[in-house]
Each structure stands twice: as C-alpha cells, then as structure tokens.
ZAMARGU-4260 file (C-alpha; in steps of 0.2 Angstrom, whole numbers, plus 5000, padded with zeros to 4 digits):
<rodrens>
0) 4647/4941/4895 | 4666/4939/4895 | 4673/4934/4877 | 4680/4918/4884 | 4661/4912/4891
5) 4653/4915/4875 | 4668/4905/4863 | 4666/4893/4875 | 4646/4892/4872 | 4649/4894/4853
10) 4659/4876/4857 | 4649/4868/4865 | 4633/4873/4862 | 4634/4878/4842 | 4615/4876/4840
15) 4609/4887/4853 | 4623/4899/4850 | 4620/4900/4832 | 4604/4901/4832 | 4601/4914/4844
20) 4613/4927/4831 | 4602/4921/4816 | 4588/4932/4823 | 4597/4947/4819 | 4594/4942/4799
25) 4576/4943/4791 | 4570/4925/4784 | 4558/4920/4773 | 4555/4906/4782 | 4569/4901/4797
30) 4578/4887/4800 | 4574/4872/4810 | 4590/4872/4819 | 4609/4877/4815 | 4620/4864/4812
35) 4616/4852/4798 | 4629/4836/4801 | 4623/4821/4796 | 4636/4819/4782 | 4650/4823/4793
40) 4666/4827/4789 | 4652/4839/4778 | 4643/4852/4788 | 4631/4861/4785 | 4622/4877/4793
45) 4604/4884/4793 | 4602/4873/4777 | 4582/4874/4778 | 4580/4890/4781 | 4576/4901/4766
50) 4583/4918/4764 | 4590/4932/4754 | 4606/4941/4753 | 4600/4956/4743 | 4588/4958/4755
55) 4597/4957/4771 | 4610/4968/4762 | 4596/4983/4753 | 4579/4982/4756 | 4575/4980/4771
60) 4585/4993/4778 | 4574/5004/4764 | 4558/4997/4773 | 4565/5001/4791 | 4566/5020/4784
65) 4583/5022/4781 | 4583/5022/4764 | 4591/5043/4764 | 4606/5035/4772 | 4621/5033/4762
70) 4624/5015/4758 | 4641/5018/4746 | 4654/5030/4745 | 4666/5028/4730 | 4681/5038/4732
75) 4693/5037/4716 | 4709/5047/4716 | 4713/5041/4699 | 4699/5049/4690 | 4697/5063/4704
80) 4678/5054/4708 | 4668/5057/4724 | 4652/5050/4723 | 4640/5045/4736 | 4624/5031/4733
85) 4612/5029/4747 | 4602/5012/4751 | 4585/5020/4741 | 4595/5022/4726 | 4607/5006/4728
90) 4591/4997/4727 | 4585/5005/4713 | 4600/5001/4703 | 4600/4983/4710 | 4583/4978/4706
95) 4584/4987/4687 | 4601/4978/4685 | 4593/4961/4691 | 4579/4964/4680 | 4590/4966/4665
100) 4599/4949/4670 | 4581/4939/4671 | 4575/4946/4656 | 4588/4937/4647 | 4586/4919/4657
105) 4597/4921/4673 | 4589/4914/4687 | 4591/4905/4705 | 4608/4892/4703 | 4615/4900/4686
110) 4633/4907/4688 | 4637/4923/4682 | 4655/4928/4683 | 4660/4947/4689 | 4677/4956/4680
115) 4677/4972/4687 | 4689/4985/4694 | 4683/4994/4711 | 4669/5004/4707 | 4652/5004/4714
120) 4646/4995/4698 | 4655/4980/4704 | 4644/4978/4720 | 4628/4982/4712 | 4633/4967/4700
125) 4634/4956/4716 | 4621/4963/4723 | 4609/4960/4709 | 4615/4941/4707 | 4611/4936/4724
130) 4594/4946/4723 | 4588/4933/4709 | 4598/4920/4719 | 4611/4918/4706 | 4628/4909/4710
135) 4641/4924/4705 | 4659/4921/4702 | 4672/4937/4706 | 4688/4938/4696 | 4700/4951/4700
140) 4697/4966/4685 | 4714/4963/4673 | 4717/4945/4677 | 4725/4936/4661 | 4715/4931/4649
145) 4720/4912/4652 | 4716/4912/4671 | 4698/4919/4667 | 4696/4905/4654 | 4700/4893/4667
150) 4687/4901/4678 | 4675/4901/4665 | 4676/4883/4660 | 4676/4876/4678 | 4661/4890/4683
155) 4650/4888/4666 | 4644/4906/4669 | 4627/4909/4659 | 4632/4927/4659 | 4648/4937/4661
160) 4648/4956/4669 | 4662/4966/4664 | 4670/4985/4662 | 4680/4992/4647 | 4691/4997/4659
165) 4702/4998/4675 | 4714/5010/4679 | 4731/5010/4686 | 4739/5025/4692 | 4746/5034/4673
170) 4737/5019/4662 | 4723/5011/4659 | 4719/4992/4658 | 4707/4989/4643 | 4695/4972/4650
175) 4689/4969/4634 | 4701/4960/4624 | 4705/4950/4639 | 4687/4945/4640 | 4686/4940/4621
180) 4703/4931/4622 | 4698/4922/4638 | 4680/4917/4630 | 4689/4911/4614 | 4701/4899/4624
185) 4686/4892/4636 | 4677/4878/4632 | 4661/4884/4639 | 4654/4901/4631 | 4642/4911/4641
190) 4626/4917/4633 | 4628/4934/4634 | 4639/4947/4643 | 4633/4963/4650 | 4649/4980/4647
195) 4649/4993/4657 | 4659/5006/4647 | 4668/5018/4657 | 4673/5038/4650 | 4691/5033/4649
200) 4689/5016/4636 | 4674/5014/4625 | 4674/4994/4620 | 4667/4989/4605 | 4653/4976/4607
205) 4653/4958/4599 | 4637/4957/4591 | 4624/4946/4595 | 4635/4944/4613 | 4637/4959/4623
210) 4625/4971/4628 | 4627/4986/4634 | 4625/4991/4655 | 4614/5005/4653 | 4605/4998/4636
215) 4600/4982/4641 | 4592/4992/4657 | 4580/5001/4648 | 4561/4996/4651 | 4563/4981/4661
220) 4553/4976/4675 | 4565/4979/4692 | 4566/4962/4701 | 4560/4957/4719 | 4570/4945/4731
225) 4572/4927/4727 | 4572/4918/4742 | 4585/4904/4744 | 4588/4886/4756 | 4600/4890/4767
230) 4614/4879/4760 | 4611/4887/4742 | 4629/4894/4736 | 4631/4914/4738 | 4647/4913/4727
235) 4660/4905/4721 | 4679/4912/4726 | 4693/4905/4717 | 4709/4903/4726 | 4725/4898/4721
240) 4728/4879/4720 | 4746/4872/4721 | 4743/4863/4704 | 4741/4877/4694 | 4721/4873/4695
245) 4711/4886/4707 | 4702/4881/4720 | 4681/4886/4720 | 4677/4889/4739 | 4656/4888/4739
250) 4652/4902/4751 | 4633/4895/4757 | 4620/4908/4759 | 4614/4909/4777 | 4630/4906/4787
255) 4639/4918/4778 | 4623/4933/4782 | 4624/4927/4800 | 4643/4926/4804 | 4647/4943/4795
260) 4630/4952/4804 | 4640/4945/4819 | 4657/4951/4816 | 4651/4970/4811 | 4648/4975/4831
265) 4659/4962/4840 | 4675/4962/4831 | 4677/4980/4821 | 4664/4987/4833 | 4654/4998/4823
270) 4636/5002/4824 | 4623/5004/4810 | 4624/5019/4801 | 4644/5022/4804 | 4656/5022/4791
275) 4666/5005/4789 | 4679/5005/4778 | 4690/4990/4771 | 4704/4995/4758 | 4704/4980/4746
280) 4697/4975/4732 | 4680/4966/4727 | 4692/4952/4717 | 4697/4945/4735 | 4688/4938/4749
285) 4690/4953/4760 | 4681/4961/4746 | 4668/4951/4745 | 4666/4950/4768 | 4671/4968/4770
290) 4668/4980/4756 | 4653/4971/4750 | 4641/4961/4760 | 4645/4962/4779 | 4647/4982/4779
295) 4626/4983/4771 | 4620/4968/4779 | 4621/4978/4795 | 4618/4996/4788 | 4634/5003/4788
300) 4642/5015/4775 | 4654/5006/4766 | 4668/5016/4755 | 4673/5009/4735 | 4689/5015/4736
305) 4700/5015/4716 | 4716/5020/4721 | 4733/5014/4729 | 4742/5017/4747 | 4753/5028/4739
310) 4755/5037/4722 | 4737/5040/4721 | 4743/5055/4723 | 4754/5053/4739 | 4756/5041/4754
315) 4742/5052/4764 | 4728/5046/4753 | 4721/5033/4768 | 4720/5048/4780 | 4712/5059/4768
320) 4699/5044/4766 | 4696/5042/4782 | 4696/5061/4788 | 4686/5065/4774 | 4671/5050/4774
325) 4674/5050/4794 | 4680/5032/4795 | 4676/5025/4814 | 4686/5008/4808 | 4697/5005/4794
330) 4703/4987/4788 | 4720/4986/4778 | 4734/4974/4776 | 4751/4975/4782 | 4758/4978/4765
335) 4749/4995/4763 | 4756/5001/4777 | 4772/4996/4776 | 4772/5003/4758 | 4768/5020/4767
340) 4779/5019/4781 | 4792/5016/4768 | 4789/5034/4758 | 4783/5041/4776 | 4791/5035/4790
345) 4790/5049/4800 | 4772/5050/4798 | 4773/5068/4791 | 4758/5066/4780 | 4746/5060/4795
350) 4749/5075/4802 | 4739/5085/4789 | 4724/5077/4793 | 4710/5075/4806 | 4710/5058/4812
355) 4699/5061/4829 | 4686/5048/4818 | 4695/5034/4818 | 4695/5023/4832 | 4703/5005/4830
360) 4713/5001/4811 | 4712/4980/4809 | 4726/4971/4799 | 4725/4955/4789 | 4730/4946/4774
365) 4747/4941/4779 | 4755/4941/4795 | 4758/4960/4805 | 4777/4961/4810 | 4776/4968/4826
370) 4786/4986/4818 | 4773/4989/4806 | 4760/4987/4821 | 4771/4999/4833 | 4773/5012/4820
375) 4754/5013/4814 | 4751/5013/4833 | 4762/5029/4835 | 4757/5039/4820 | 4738/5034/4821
380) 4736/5034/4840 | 4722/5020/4840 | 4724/5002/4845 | 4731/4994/4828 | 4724/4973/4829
385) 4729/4961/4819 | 4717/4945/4815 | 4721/4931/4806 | 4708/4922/4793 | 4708/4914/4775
390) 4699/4915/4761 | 4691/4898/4763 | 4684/4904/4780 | 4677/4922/4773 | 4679/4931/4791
395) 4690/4929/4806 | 4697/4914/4813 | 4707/4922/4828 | 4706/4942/4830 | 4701/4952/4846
400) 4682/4955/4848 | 4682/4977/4852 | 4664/4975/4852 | 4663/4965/4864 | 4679/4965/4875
405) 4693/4974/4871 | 4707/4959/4875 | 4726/4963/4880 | 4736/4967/4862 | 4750/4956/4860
410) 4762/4961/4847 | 4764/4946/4835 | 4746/4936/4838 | 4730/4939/4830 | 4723/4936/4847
415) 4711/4920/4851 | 4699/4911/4842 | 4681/4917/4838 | 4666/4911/4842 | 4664/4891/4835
420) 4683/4891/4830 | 4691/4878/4842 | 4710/4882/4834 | 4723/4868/4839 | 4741/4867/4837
425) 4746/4849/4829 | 4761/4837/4828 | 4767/4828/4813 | 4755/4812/4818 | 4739/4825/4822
430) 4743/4826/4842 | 4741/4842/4850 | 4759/4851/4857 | 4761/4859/4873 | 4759/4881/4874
435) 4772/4888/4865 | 4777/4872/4854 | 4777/4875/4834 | 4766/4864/4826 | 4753/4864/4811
440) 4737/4875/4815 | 4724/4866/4812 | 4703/4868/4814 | 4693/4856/4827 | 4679/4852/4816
445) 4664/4857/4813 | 4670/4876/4809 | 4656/4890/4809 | 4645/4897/4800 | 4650/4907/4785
450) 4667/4896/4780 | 4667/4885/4766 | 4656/4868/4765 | 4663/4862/4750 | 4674/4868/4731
455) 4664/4868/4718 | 4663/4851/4709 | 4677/4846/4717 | 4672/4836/4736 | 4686/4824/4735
460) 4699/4839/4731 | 4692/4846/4745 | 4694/4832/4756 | 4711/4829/4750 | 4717/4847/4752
465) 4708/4850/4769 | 4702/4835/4777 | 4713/4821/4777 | 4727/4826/4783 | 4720/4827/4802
470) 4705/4818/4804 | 4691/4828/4813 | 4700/4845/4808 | 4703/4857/4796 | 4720/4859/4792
475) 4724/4878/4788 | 4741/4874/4781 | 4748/4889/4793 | 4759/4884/4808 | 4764/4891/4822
480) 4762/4892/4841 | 4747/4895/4855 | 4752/4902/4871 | 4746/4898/4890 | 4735/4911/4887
485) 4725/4903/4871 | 4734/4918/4860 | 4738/4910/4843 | 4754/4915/4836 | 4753/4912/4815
490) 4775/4910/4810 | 4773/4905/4793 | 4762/4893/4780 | 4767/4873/4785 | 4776/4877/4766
495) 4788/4890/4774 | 4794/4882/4789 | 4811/4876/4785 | 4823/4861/4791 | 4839/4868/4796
500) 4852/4856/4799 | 4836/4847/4809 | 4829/4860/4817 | 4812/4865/4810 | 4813/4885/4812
505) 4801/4899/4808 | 4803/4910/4793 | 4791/4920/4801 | 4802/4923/4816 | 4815/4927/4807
510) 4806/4942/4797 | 4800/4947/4814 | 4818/4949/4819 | 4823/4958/4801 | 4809/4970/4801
515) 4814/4977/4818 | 4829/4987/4812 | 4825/5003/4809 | 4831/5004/4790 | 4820/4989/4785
520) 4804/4994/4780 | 4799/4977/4772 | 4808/4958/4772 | 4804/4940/4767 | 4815/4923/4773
525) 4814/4909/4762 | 4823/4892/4765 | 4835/4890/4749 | 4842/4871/4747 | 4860/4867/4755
530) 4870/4849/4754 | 4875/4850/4771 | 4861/4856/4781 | 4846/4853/4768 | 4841/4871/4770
535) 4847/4887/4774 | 4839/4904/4777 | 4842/4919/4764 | 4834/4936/4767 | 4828/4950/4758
540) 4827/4968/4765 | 4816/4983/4755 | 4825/4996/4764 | 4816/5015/4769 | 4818/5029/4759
545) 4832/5040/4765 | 4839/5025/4775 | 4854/5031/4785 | 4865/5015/4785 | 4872/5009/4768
550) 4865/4992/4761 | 4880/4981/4763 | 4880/4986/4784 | 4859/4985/4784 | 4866/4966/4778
555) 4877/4964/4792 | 4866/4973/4805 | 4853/4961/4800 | 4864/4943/4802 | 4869/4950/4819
560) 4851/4953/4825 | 4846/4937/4820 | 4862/4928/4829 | 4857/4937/4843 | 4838/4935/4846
565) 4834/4921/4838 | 4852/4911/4839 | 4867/4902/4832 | 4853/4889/4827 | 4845/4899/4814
570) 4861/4899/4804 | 4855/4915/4796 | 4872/4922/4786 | 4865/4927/4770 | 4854/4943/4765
575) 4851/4954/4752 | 4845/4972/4749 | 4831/4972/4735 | 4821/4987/4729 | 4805/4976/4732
580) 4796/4961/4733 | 4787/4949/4720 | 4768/4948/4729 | 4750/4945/4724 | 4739/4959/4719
585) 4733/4956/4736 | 4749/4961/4744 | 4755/4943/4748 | 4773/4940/4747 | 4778/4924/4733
590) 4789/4916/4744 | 4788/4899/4734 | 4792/4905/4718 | 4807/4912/4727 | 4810/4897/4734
595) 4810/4890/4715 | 4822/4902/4708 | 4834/4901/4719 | 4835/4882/4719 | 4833/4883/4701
600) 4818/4875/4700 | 4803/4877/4687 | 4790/4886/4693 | 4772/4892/4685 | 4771/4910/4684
605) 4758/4914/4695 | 4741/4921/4688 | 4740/4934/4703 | 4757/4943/4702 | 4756/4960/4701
610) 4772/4962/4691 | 4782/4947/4684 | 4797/4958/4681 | 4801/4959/4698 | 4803/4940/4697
615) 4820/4943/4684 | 4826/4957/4699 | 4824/4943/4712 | 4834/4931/4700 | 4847/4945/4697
620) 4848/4946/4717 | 4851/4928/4721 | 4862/4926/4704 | 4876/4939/4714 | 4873/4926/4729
625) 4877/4911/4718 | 4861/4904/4718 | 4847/4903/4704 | 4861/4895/4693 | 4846/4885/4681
</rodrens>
C-alpha cells in the first residue's frame, strides 16, 4: 500500500485502522474498539482493553524463545563501561526490582518518580513500575533540587528511585543531596526511596527512608505483570510550562504500546532483533519512546549510551558506537551534530570507522538546517531524515515512513504527516492558509494513539494551553508552511515568529539562511524590541574551528546572505559572533530568555539549562550591541 492510501485510512477510518495495529501487542483481554470519544474535545484509545507494558516490552519475547538475545547494551565512555543484558536477564532484574517495590506497598496507580543518569538501572526502574502498573515520573538525573520538589508535590510519588551519582566528563554530580534538599522543600514526602550507589559516590542513607538497591532485593518474591485498562497512565512527563509551573503530559497505556510497535518498522525501519539506537537521554521523551520502550516492545537491541557527542573522549565517539554495537538506525538531534561537525568538519574521525551498518540516521528535537542535513549526508553516506514531534505527542507527527515507502527528502521538512495526524496550517481566526502560506500549525482533532489525553490534575490547563485556541484542533504552538505536496515545513515556535515593521517573518528561515555559510557551524535569530519597527532580528553565529574568515567579515557575510535570499524585508543588520549558545540539556536553543535579556526583561532562569553561565556571555554579547541595558 502507498503511504498516502494508508494516512488517509488512518483518517478516515481510525477505528479500523487502529485496531488492525493493535494486534501486533499481546492483551489480557482486548479492546472493544479504538477510539473512545464520547467526552470529545477528550479522546480516548483502547480504554477497555487490559494490557501490560512490562509485558509487551520483556516477557514475552522470553516466552517466544529469545530470551539469549541482547535486550541492552550500555556503552559509557566516562567510566570506560561495556556491558551487555539480554531479555532473560532484563526480566530477572525487572521482576526482583518490582518485587522489592511491592514489598514495601507500591502498586497499580501509585507514582513513583525516577532521578537517574543513563544507565541501564534507569530502564529497569521503568520497566519494573509499569510491570506492577505503577504510574512512574522521570526527572532528568542532576535536575535542581527545587525543580524536583516541584515534581514531587504535583506527582505525590509513594516512592522515589534514585542514584548517588551521574557523571559528567572530568566531575561527578552527587544526586543525593539534591534529593534530601528537594524532599525537605516538598510538601509531599514519599515513603521511602530506593539508592542505587554507584563505584564513583557512595551516599549515605537517611535512616528509616532509603534503602539500598541491591539490599532491599534480597529474598523477595519477583513480581508478575499487572494488567491495566487501556486508559491507565504509563507516566507522567513533565514539560516546561511558560509559568514557571511544568506541564504533566499523562502518556495512556495501550496507545502508546501500539503507536511505538508501529513506528519501529515503518518509520526507523528496523526489524526485531537489529540494533536501534537513539542518543538521548531517559529524562526526555525521546528517552522514554526510543531508548526505553518502543526499541523492547518490538525486540530490538536498544543501546544506554553515558557519554557526550564529543569530549567523551573525541568527536568519533557516535561512529565507534555504532561500528562497534552495528547500529542499522541511529536517532540523534541536530545539535549533536552540529556540535561535531564543529570540532570535525572535515569528517576525518568518520573515516576511522566502519560504518557499512548503518543505514538511515533520524533527526529531531529541534528543527534540521538543511547544512547540518547535507553535511551528515556527505560524511555518513545514508539518507539523513528529519521528523518533527513533541513531547506531548511521544512519537512522530510528520517524518518519512522508510519502512514503508522511502518518500522524496526535501531539505528543510520533516516530510508529511503519520498515520491519524491530519496537520493543518491556520490563520489568526483558525482558517486554513493556501500551500506555501505561514500560519500556526495546528492538529485536526482526534490525534492518535499514543499522544497525550490529558496533564495530570490539570484538564482545564490543558484545555487552555491546547484546545481552545482553535476549536477542533490541537494547537502545536509551532508555525510554519505546508507545501502543494502535503510536506510540512516547521519555521519557528508561533513565540518566535516576529513582526517586522508588519511583516510577520521567520526566525527559522533566517537560521536557515546563516547556517549555510560555511564558517557557521551553529546560529539562533531572535526578534529583539525596536521603536520604529516593533522588532528587529539580531543573530548569533558559533563559528567552526579553524574558520578561515575573521569574525567581524563572518558578520558581514552573514547580513549579506540574508539581504540576498531572503530580502530587504527581513531588515537583518545586526549579528554577533558567540562562542556558544544558552540551550536545554536536551540541546534546545533558549531563544526566549534571549529574547528577555536583550529587551531587558526579567526572566526565570530556566530549570533545564545546561549552563547558566553562558546566559552572562549572551548578556556580555548583546551589551557591545547596546542592548540588555536592564
């Protein structure tokens, strides 16, 4: 079947469509149908079936007889760790650690929040939530110790799994005393909390409190699979909010076992039993998806990888992953790359390694400038695709299916929508715009299985934040463009598109346009205030090491090529060379706060930063520009 016949069957015919890919999961007891809509805007999916994700994930590929295949490899170039753990032995450590968590009163509905850097502990504590139908709650290893109260009071976890430890290349990051401060400052206090203690920082124990991993283990009774409804809550993700107050996204049981069984062949195009590998980290949703849960739902061999693109030791460490653990696809974000095209960009490193593995790389987290596209597509010699989704949605709203139909690339799109993802470009007043029109991007409703029903104890946030805005969609808060074609083209967050002098203009586009000179290896536009035209766009530029032009002439290189393909319009003047960029721990650029200090603003630092000091370079920058004048 062409992609195009079976989207438009997943529209039109969600229940049958639906249905027929829940047959690849094993239930307790199936569903009467797929859809659940009878409180509409709310949907639900497979709500009365009754289901396991530990299950689907573990056992029974055991009782299929594939319990000698290798379920995890954990690779750490920080602590010079290989280590494999096959699905015999994952469920083993899964049902003991389960075991250990009902013996002291967890069970089906109770939250239990995960801190844990990226080893395969952290999985197994997932893993063994969901086996006794537990609600579990990931927060990024190292997160400040006020954020995870925050996360703690709004979660009321019974329990709390944590390590002594993460590492960062040259230090490590004890957990502990971020966990004791962040339990003193919550409101709710969990009932006990489970420390595994790692070689490199042995935690001291509250008494009466913590127990340790391997301690509490001994002699309990391993636990089976609890089924749950259909609708029970698999997790609960917190995202950032724009009040300062994160956002729960609920990820329901069955729709997210069938939608990631369904992405695993027809969008990364791998086959049980091949290695998958997605370099992120369990904190975030791409985690969860694609480290985690879809790679073991459909028997692949998933990699735990605890290192960084590059200084782990070198910028080659993703090509010795992937030559070594023979990687067939490989799931990154743009950053990472551009972070090692910026040490590498000649490539030399790739050509130390065999790479005859690897046949399709997938990008996502933020949007792929078409250069870092081009130059993974040169060095790497495999189609490079970028695909486009959210954490609220928990897999792909618009990629290209490999597994099913390889589509055309075009540099810049994320390709069409998948299967029940009807994506619509809106006006101001919620009216669809003509092909090639800039506009908000927004979700016909229902949306698929697997995306969020709800935030947890918060419906009318969620309404109010996704609903409302556009009756009868979902509004992504992205904009951008769909061509004649159906191709979506993501420019920016609805935040980051600017008024120029009345014009409404892409900072996306304008990036596009920066990132193509071949001294840039990384950008960000933002919209800084101006009395005359209300906005005006101000770049910055990471340049390449051993960039041939000198900073000031990049600057003036880089007004001209704007001028020049995007036009007079954009009134792009200003720009200024930077030695990096203030981003999430997940690579995502902070254009906001940006936005804040230059206009002098207030601003919240954000909880996910991976280094605030960069924020006072940024300030420094803008400073010899005459803004940030507070």
């Amino acid at each position: 079947m062409r992609y195009a016949d079976l989207h438009q069957r997943s529209i039109t015919d969600p229940n049958g469509f639906w249905m027929e890919q829940a047959q690849a999961i094993d239930w307790a007891r199936p569903p009467s149908k797929a859809l659940f809509d009878e409180a509409a805007p709310l949907y639900e999916w497979f709500s009365d079936g009754m289901v396991n994700t530990c299950w689907n994930a573990v056992d029974r590929h055991v009782e299929a007889g594939r319990g000698d295949q290798t379920a995890i490899i954990y690779d750490s170039p920080i602590t010079d760790t290989k280590r494999k753990i096959t699905y015999a032995e994952l469920q083993d450590r899964v049902a003991r650690l389960a075991g250990a968590l009902r013996a002291k009163g967890v069970e089906k509905g109770d939250r239990v929040i995960i801190y844990m850097p990226m080893i395969p502990e952290a999985l197994d504590a997932m893993l063994a939530c969901a086996r006794l139908g537990a609600v579990h709650s990931v927060v990024f290893g190292g997160f400040a110790a006020h954020e995870l109260a925050v996360r703690i009071d709004d979660a009321t976890p019974k329990a709390i799994i944590a390590a002594s430890c993460g590492l960062e290349p040259g230090r490590v990051v004890k957990y502990k005393p971020l966990l004791d401060n962040a339990i003193e400052q919550a409101q709710h206090k969990p009932d006990f909390c489970v420390i595994f203690q790692r070689e490199q920082e042995t935690a001291a124990l509250t008494s009466g409190r913590d127990l340790d991993w391997n301690a509490c283990q001994e002699g309990v009774t391993p636990a089976d699979c609890v089924p749950v409804e259909g609708n029970h809550p698999a997790y609960i993700l917190y995202t950032s909010g724009t009040t300062g107050q994160p956002k729960g996204v609920i990820r329901a049981t069955a729709g997210h076992l069938v939608a990631l069984q369904w992405t695993m062949k027809n969008i990364y195009d791998v086959e049980p039993g091949e290695v998958f590998w997605a370099a992120s980290d369990v904190g975030w949703v791409v985690g969860h998806s694609y480290i985690c849960y879809a790679p073991l739902i459909t028997g692949n061999t998933t990699i735990v990888f605890e290192g960084k693109p590059v200084g782990t030791p070198d910028a080659g460490t993703f090509w010795r992953v992937i030559s070594e653990h023979k990687v067939k696809s490989f799931f990154t974000a743009p950053t990472a790359f551009r972070a090692v095209k910026r040490e590498d960009p000649k490539g030399a490193f790739v050509t130390k390694y065999d790479l005859s593995c690897l046949k399709t790389v997938y990008l996502a987290g933020e949007r792929a400038d078409s250069d870092t596209i081009i130059w993974a597509q040169d060095q790497l010699k495999v189609p490079v695709i970028d695909h486009w989704w959210q954490t609220e949605t928990g897999w792909a709203i618009a990629a290209n299916p490999m597994g099913v139909e390889a589509l055309p690339v075009k540099l810049g799109s994320p390709a069409v929508g998948m299967p029940g993802y009807n994506i619509q470009v809106l006006d101001e007043g919620g009216q669809p715009v003509s092909p090639g029109t800039l506009g908000a991007i927004a979700l016909k409703l229902p949306l698929p299985p697997g995306t969020l029903p709800n935030l947890w104890n918060a419906e009318a946030r969620f309404r109010k934040s996704y609903l409302e805005q556009f009756p009868g969609y979902y509004a992504t808060g992205d904009a951008g463009y769909m061509d004649e074609d159906g191709y979506i083209y993501i420019m920016a967050r609805t935040d980051d598109v600017i008024n120029v002098a009345g014009h409404r203009l892409s900072t996306g586009a304008m990036e596009e346009v920066l990132a193509g000179h071949p001294d840039v290896a990384e950008c960000a536009v933002i919209g800084v205030s101006d009395a005359l035209k209300g906005q005006m766009p101000l770049g910055f530029l990471c340049l390449n090491k051993g960039a041939d032009r000198a900073p000031e002439d990049v600057v003036k290189d880089c007004v001209k090529r704007v001028r020049d393909q995007i036009g007079p319009v954009a009134a792009f003047k200003l720009a200024v060379v930077v030695e990096r960029l203030p981003k999430t721990r997940s690579g995502k650029i902070l254009r906001g706060t940006m936005v804040s200090i230059a206009d002098g603003q207030p601003f919240k630092m954000p909880a996910t930063i991976d280094d605030p000091v960069i924020l006072d370079e940024i300030r420094d920058a803008l400073r010899g520009l005459g803004y940030a004048q507070s």
